[in-house]
C-alpha positions in Angstrom: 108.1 212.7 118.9 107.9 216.3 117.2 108.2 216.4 113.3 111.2 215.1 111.5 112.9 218.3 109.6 115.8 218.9 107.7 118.7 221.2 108.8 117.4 224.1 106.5 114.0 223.7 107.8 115.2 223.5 111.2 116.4 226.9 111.1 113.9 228.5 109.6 111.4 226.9 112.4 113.7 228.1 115.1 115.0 231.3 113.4 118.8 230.5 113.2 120.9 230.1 110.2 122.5 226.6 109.7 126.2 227.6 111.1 124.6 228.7 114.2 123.3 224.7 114.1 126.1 223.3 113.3 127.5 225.1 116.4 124.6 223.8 118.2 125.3 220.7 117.0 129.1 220.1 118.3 127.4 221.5 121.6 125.1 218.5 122.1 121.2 219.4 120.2 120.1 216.0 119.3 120.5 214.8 115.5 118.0 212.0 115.4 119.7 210.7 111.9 123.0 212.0 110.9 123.1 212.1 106.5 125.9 209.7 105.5 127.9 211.0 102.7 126.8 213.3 99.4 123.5 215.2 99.8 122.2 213.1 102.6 121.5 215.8 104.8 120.8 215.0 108.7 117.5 214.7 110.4 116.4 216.5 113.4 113.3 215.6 115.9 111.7 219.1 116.6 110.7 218.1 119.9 113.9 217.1 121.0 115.5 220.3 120.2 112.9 222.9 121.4 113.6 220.8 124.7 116.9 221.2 124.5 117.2 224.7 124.0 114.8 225.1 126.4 117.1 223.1 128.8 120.3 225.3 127.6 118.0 228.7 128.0 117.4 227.9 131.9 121.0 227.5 132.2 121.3 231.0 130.4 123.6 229.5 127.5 126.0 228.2 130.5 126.8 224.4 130.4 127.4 223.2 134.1 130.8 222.3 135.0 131.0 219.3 136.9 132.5 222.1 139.7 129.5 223.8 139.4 127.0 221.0 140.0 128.7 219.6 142.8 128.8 223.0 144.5 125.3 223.4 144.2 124.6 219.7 145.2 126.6 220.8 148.2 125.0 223.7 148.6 121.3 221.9 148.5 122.2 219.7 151.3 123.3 222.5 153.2 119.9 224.4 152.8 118.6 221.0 154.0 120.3 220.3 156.9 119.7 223.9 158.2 116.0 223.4 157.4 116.0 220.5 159.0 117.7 222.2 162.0 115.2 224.6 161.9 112.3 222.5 162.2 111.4 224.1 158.9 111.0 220.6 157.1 110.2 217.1 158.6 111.7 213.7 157.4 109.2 211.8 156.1 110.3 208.6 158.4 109.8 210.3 161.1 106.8 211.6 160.0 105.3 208.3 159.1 106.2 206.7 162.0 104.7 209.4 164.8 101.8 209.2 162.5 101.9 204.9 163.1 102.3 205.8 167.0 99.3 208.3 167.2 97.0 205.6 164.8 98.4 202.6 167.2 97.4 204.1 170.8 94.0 205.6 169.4 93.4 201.9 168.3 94.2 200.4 171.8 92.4 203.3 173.4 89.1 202.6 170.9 89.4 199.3 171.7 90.2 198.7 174.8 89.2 201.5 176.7 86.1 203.2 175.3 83.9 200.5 174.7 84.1 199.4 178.5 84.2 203.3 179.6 81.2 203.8 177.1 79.3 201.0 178.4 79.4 202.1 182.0 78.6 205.8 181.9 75.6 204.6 179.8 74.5 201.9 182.3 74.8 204.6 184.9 73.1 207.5 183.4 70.0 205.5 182.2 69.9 203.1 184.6 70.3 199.8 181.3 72.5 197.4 181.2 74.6 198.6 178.5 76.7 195.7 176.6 80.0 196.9 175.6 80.1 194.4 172.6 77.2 196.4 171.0 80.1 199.6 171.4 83.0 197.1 170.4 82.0 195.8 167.2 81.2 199.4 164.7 84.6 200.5 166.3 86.0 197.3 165.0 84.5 197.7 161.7 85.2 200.9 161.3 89.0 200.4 162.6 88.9 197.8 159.9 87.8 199.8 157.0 90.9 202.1 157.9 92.9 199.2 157.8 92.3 198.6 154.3 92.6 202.3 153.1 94.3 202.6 149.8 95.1 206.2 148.8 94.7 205.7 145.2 90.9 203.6 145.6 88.6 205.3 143.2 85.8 204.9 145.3 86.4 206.1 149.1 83.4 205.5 151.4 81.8 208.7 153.1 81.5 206.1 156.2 77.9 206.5 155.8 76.8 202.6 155.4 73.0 203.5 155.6 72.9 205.6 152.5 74.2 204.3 149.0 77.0 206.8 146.9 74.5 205.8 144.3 71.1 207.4 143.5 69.7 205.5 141.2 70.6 202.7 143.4 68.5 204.8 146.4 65.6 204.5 144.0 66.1 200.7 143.7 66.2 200.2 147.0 63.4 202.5 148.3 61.2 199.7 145.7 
């Protein structure tokens, strides 16, 4: 909330004489407390009406008609739809759910795939035994880690288990 003023000191903060407010008034500017009878005068927020002025000013001193804003409502959707058409702008839906696809066959193929796959070119090229559990389980950690991603956490992990974020915690551990 902005200061409280009177009309008089109203217009001498925004530089308009008190019929111009009056005008204003009628018009819609917010009266926070309208003066009841003899020499209560009204009250005014500041705040309230530098933002609506500033509201009037981007409409150039025009009020929208109720013509007017559903022509340009209709007009938005039309600049939409030929976005849209154009490939110019993607529906976040969709979006999301190629995203869920992509995520879903990396995790079958990480899964499923790999760790066997993995495990056998090892085997072959250095002539171990290669267990594909010991390939399985960090892919299944780490799948799970992405599992539990929160966009908003405060603390993301670097994926780097090994090292602590901390460094004084380094130092502790190093003892």
């Amino acid at each position: 909330m902005g200061r409280q003023v009177s009309k008089a000191e109203l217009a001498e903060i925004v530089g308009r004489d008190e019929r111009t407010l009056s005008r204003w008034q009628n018009e819609g500017m917010p009266v926070l407390e309208i003066g009841l009878g003899r020499g209560n005068e009204n009250q005014y927020d500041t705040e309230e009406v530098i933002a609506w002025l500033m509201q009037l000013a981007t409409l150039n001193g025009k009020k929208e008609s109720v013509r007017d804003r559903l022509d340009r409502i209709k007009g938005d959707r039309e600049e939409l739809a030929l976005a849209k058409d154009l490939e110019e702008v993607v529906v976040a839906a969709e979006l999301i759910e190629r995203f869920e696809t992509m995520v879903t066959a990396a995790k079958v193929e990480l899964l499923n795939t790999y760790p066997e796959n993995l495990a056998s070119d090892l085997s072959a090229r250095y002539g171990v035994e290669v267990d594909e559990q010991l390939i399985r389980e960090p892919l299944e950690a780490i799948l799970r880690e992405l599992s539990n991603y929160e966009p908003d956490d405060a603390d993301p992990s670097d994926g780097d288990h090994d090292e602590p974020d901390d460094p004084e915690a380094a130092e502790e551990g190093d003892d």
